[in-house]
C-alpha positions as CSV (number, residue, x, y, z in Angstrom):
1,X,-93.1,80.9,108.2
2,X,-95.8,80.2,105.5
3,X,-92.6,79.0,102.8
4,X,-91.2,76.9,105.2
5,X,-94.0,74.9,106.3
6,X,-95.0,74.8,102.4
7,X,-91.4,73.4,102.1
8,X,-92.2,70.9,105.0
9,X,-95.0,69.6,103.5
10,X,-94.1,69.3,100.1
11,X,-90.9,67.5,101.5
12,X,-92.9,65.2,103.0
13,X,-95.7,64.4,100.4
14,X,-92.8,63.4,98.5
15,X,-91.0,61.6,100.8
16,X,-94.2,59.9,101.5
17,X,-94.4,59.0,97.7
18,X,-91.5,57.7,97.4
19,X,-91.2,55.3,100.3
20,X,-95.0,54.6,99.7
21,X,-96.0,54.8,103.1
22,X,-99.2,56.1,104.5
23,X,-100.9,58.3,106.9
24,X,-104.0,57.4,108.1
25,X,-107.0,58.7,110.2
26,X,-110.4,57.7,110.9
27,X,-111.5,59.7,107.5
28,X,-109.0,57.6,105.4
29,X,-105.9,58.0,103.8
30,X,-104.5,61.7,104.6
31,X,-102.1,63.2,101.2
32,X,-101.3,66.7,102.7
33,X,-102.1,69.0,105.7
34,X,-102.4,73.0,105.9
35,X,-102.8,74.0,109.3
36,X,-105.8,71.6,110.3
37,X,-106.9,71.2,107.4
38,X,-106.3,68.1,105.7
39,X,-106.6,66.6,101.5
40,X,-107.8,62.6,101.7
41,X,-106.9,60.3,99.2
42,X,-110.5,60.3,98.2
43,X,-110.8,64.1,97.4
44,X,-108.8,63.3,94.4
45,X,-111.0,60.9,92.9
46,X,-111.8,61.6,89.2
47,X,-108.5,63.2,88.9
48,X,-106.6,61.3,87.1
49,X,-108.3,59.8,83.6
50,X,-108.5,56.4,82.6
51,X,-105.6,54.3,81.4
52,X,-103.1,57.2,82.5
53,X,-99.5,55.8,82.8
54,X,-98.2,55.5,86.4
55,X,-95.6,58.3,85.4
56,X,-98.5,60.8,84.4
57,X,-101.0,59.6,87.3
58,X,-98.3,60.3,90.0
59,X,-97.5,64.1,87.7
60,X,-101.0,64.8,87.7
61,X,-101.4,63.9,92.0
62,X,-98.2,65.5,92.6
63,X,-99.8,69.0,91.0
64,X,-103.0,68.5,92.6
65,X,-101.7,68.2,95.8
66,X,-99.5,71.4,95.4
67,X,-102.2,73.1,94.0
68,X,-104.4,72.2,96.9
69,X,-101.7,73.7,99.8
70,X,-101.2,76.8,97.5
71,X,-105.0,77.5,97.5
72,X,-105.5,76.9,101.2
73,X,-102.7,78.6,102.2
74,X,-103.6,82.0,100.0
75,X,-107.0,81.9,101.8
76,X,-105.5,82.0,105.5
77,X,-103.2,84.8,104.8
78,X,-105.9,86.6,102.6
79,X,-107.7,85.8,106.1
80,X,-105.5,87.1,107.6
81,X,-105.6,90.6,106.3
82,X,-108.8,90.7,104.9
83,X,-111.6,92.7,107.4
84,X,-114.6,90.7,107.7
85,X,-116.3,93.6,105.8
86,X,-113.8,93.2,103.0
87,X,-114.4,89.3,102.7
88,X,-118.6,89.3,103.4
89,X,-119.5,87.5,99.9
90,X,-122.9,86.4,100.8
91,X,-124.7,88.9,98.4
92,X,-121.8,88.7,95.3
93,X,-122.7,84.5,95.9
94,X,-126.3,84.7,96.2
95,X,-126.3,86.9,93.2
96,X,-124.2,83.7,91.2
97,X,-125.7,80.9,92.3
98,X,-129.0,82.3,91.2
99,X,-127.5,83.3,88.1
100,X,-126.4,80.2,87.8
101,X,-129.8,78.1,88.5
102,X,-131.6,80.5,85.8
103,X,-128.9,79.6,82.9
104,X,-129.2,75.8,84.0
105,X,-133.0,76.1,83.9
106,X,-133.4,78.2,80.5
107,X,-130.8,76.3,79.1
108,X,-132.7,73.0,79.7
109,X,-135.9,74.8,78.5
110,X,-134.3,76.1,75.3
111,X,-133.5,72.1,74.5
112,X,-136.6,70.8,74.9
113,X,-138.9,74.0,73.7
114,X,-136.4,75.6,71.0
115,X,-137.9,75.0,67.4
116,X,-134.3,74.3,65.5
117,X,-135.8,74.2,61.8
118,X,-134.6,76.8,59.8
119,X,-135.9,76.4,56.1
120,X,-134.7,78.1,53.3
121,X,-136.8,80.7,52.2
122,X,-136.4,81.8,55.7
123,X,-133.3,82.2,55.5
124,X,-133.2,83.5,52.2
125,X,-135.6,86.2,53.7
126,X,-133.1,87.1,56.3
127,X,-130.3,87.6,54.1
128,X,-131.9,90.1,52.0
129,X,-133.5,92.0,54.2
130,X,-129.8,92.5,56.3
131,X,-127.6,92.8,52.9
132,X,-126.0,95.4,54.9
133,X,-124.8,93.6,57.5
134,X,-123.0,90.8,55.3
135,X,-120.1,93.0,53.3
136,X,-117.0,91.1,52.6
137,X,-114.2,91.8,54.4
138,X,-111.7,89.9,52.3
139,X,-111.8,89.3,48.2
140,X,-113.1,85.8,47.6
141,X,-112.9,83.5,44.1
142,X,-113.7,80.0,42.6
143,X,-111.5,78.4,40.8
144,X,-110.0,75.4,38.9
145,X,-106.2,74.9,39.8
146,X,-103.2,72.1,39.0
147,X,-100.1,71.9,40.7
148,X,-97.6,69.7,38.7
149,X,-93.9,68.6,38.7
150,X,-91.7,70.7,36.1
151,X,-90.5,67.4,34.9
152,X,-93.7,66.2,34.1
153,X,-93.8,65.6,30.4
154,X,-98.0,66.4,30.0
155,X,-97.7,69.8,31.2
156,X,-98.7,71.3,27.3
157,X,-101.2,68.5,27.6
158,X,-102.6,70.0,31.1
159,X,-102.6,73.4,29.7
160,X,-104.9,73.2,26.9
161,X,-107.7,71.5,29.3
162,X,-107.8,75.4,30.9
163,X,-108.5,76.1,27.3
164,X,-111.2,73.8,27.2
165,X,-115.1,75.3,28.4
166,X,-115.3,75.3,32.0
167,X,-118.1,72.5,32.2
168,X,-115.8,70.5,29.9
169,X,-112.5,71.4,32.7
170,X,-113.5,69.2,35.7
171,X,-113.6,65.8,33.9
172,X,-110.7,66.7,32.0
173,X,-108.6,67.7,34.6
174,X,-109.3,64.7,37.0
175,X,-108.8,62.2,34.4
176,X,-105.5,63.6,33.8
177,X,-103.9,63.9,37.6
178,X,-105.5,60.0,38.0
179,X,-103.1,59.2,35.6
180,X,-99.8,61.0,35.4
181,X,-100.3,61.9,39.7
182,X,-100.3,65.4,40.3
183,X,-102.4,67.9,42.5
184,X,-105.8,69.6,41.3
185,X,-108.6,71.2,42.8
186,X,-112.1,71.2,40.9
187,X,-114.9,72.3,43.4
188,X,-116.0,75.2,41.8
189,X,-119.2,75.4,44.2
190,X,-116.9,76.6,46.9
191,X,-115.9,80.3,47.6
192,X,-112.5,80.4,48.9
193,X,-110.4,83.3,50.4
194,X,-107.8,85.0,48.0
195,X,-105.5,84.9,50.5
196,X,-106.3,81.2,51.6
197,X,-105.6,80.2,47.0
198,X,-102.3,82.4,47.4
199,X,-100.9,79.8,50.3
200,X,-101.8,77.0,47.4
201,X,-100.5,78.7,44.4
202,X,-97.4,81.1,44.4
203,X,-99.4,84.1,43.1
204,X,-97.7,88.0,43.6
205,X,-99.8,90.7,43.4
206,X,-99.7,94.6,44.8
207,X,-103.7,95.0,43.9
208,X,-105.6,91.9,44.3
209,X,-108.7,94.1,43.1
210,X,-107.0,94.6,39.5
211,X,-105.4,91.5,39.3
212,X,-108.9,89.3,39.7
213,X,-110.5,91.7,37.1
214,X,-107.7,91.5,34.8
215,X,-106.9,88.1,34.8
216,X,-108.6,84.9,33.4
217,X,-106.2,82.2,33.5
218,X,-102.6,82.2,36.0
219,X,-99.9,79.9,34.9
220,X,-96.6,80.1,37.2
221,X,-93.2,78.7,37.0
222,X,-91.7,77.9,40.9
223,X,-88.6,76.2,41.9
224,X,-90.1,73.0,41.6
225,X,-93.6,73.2,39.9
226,X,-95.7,74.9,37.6
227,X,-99.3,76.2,38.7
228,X,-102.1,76.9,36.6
229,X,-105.4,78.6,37.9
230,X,-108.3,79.6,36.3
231,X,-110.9,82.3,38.3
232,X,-114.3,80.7,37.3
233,X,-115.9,84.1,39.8
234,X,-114.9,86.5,42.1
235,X,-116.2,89.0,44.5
236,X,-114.0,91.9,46.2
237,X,-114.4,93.6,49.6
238,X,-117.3,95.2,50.4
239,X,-119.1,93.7,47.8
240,X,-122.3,91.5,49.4
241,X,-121.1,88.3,50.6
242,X,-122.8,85.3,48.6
243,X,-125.6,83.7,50.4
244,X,-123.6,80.6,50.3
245,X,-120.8,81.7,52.2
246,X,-123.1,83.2,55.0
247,X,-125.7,80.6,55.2
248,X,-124.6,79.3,58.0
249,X,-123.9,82.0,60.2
250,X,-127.8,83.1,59.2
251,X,-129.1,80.0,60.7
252,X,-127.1,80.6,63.7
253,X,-128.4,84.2,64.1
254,X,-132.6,83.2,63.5
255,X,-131.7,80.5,66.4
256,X,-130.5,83.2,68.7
257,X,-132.9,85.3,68.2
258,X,-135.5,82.4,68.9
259,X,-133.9,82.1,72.3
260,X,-133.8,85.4,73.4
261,X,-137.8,85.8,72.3
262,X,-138.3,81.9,73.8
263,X,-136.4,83.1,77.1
264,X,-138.3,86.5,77.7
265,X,-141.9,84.9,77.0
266,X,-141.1,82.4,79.6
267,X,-140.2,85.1,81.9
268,X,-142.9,87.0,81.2
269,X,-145.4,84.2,81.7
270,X,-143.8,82.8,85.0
271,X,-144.6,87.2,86.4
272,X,-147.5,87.1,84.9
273,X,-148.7,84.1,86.5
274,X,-147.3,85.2,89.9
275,X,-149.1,88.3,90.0
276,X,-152.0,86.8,89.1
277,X,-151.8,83.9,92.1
278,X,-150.6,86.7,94.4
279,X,-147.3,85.4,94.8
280,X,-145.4,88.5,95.7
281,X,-146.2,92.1,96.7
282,X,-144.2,95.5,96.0
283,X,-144.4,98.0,99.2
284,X,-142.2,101.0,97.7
285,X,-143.4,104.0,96.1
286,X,-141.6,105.4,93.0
């Protein structure tokens, strides 16, 4: 029964759409009816963003509106066959609306009481007293690295730069890709995932371990290009992760912590203050 009067109604919300004509009451437009329960043309307000196509805006009703007689039609036969034992929610809701009121009030307190400065030496301070706690879980390197066109005539010229000093490489390499156009990367000040370089450059390797503390300089020959690399530092697994490449997540981690101690003292006080005023009483004995 409950499929064919979903049928119904869908057949006629469509129908409806189509020849664009309306059902009214003294609530206003009427879209769909479960039982006697009825979706207004105003309960979808907000639906539908701005500047949506007329295509989209009448996909985006069309859902809503099935959506809607899905949802109510669940609850009646969950009704149904629910015992009013089975569907008492009072407690489960009272519980979740005041969990919710606390996060919206602490969260509101936390933006306007949080101190958000995080200076340096603090987190220096952090990071080496939880070294532990930052191992690397992947090998990381710095590098200088060209990527250039086999048929590119400078290629000996490109090669003796990564001879050169590495404070002398930078310059040297930049100068040379602005004029004969091909790809380089000279940020030395950035650790980058061995795994992340291998996408860039064509680099096979059984033991990444011995291969970064074997080699200096990489050149390859692919299909089309030749790649040369030079490892300016490196760091395997487990090692300590640099301070650079954590930074960030140490600043999010001192915040956190500020919250939690910000969000207990506030409790505490707002107890405190209530016992004080005699605000509440406790009549059980442990």
């Amino acid at each position: 029964m409950n499929k064919i009067l979903h049928f119904i109604i869908l057949a006629a919300f469509a129908l409806l759409m189509a020849c664009k004509t309306q059902i009214k009451d003294n609530k206003g437009i009427v879209l769909a009816r479960v039982h006697d329960e009825f979706l207004y043309e105003t309960d979808l307000r907000g639906i539908v963003p701005k500047n949506t196509s007329s295509h989209d805006s009448i996909v985006i009703t069309r859902n809503y509106v099935n959506n809607w007689i899905k949802t109510k039609l669940m609850v009646e036969k969950a009704k149904f066959n629910l015992t009013d034992e089975q569907m008492s929610f009072d407690k489960a809701l009272e519980e979740y609306e005041n969990s919710l009121i606390i996060y919206e009030y602490e969260s509101k307190l936390i933006n306007r009481e949080l101190d958000t400065s995080v200076n340096q030496n603090e987190l220096k301070t952090f990071y080496i007293n939880h070294l532990n706690d930052f191992e690397l879980k992947e090998n990381i390197v710095k590098v200088f690295y060209a990527v250039m066109d086999k048929s590119m005539e400078e290629v000996d010229a490109v090669e003796e730069v990564f001879n050169l000093p590495d404070s002398l490489i930078i310059d040297s390499l930049e100068v040379l890709a602005a004029d004969y156009n091909f790809t380089v990367s000279t940020d030395t000040s950035k650790w980058h995932s061995f795994e992340d370089i291998k996408r860039q450059i064509p680099i096979e390797t059984y033991n990444q371990e011995l291969f970064l503390k074997n080699k200096r300089f990489v050149k390859i020959s692919g299909d089309n290009n030749i790649y040369m690399l030079k490892f300016v530092d490196f760091k395997i697994s487990d090692d300590i992760s640099p301070f650079s490449l954590v930074e960030k997540k140490i600043h999010e981690i001192i915040l956190a912590k500020r919250k939690i101690r910000l969000t207990k003292k506030v409790r505490k006080e707002i107890f405190d203050q209530a016992a004080l005023n005699n605000d509440f009483e406790i009549y059980y004995n442990e």
